[in-house]
DRENBA-985701 format. One record per residue (C-alpha): residue number from 0; residue in one letter; z, x, y. Coordinates in nm, 2 decimals. Layout:
N
{n NUM	res A	c3 Z	c1 X	c2 Y}
...
END
This chain:
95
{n 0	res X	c3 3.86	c1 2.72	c2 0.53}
{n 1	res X	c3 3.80	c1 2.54	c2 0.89}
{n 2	res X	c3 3.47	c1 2.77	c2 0.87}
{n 3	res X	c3 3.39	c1 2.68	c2 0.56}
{n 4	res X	c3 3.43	c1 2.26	c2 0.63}
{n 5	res X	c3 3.19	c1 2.34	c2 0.94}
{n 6	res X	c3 2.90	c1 2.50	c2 0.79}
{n 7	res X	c3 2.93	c1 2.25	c2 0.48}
{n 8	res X	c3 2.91	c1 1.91	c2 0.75}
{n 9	res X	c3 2.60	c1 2.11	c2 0.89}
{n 10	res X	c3 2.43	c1 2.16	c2 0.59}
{n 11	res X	c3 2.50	c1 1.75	c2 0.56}
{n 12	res X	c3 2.35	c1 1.66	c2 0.92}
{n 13	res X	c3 2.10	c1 1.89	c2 0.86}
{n 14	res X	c3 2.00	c1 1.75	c2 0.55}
{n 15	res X	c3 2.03	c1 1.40	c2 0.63}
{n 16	res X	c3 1.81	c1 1.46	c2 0.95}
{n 17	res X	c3 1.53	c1 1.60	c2 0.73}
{n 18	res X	c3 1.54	c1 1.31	c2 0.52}
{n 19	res X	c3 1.50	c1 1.06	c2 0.81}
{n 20	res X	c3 1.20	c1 1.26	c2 0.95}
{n 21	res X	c3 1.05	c1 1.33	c2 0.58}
{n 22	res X	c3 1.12	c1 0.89	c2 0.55}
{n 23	res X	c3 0.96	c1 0.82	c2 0.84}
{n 24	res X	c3 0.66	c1 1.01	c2 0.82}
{n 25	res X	c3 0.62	c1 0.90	c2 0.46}
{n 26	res X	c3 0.60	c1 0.53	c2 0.58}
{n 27	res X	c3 0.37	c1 0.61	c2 0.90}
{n 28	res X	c3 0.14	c1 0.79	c2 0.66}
{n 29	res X	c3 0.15	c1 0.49	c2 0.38}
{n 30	res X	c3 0.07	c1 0.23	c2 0.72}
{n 31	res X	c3 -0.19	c1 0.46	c2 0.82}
{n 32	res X	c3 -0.36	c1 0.46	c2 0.46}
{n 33	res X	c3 -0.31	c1 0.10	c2 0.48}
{n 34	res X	c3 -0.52	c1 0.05	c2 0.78}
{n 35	res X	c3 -0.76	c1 0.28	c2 0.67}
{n 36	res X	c3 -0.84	c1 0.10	c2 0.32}
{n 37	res X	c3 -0.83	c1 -0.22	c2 0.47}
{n 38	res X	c3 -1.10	c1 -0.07	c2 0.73}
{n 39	res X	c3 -1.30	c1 0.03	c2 0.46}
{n 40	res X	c3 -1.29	c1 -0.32	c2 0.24}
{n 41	res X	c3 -1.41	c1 -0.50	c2 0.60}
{n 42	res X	c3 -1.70	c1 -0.21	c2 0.58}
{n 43	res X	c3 -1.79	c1 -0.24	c2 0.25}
{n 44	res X	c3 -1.78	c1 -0.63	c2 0.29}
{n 45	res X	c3 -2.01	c1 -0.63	c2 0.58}
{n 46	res X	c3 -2.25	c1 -0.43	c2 0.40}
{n 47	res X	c3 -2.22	c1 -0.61	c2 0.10}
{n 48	res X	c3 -2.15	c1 -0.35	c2 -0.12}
{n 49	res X	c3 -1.94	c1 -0.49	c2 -0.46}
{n 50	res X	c3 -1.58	c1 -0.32	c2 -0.52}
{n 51	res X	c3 -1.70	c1 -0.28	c2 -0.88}
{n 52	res X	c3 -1.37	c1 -0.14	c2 -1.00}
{n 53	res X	c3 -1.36	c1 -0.26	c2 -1.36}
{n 54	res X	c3 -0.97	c1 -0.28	c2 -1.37}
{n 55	res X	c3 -1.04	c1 -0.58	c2 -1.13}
{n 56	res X	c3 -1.23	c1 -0.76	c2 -1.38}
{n 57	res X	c3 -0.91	c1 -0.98	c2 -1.42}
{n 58	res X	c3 -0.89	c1 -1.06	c2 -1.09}
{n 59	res X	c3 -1.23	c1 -1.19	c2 -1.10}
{n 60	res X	c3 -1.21	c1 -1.42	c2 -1.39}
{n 61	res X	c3 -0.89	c1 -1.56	c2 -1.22}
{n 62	res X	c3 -1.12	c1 -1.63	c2 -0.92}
{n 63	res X	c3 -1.37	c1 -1.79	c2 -1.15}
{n 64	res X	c3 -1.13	c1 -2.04	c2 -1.27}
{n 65	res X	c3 -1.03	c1 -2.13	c2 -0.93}
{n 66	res X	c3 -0.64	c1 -1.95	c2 -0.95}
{n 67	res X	c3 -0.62	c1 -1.72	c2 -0.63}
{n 68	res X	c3 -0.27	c1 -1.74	c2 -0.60}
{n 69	res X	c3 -0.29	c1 -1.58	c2 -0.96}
{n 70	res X	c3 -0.60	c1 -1.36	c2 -0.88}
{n 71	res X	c3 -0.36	c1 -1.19	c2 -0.54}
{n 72	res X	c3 -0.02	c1 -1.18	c2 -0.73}
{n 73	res X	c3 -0.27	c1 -1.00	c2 -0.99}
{n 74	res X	c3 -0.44	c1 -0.78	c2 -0.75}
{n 75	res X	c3 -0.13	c1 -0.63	c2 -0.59}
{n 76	res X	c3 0.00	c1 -0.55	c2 -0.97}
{n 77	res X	c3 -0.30	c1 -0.35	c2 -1.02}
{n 78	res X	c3 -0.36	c1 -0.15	c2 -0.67}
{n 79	res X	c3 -0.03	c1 -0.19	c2 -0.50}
{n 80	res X	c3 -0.12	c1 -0.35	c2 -0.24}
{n 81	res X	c3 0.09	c1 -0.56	c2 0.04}
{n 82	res X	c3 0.04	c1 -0.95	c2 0.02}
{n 83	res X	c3 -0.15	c1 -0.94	c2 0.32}
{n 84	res X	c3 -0.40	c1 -0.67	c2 0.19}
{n 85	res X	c3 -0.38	c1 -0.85	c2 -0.12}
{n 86	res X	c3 -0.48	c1 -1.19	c2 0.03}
{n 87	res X	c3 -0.76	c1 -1.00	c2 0.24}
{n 88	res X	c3 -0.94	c1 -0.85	c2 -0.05}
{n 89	res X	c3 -0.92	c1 -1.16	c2 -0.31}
{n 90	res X	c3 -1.10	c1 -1.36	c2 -0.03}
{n 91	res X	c3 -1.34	c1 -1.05	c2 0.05}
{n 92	res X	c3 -1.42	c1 -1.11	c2 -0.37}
{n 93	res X	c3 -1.46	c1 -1.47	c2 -0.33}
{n 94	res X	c3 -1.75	c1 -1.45	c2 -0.08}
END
């Protein structure tokens, strides 16, 4: 029975541990994708190439009637972005 409580509290640690490194490597890979889009708006941007997504459509008509805080609350609903990234790309639409 002892043997039994040991091996089932390392199967716990065990399991736990994974789930740690599995969490944080899902969350350095979602900062990493993070950079790396908002790299490529600041490229596309500079080139002056349009983010012609039609699902953004919304956002743009919100722009048009002068409601960014609208426009970003509406543009992290549709990509998922963070408010920062949000904020980033509504004013990259603006210009």
């Amino acid at each position: 029975m002892d043997n039994a409580l040991t091996s089932a509290t390392l199967v716990i640690v065990v399991l736990l541990l994974l789930g740690s490194f599995s969490d944080s490597r899902t969350k350095r890979l979602e900062r990493r994708l993070r950079e790396t889009e908002r790299r490529l708006d600041l490229l596309l941007a500079h080139h002056g190439i349009a983010d012609d997504r039609p699902e953004l459509a919304e956002v743009d008509d919100l722009l048009r009637r002068d409601r960014k805080i609208e426009a970003i609350k509406r543009y992290r609903q549709l990509t998922g972005a963070g408010l920062a990234e949000a904020k980033e790309a509504v004013e990259a639409r603006i210009r």
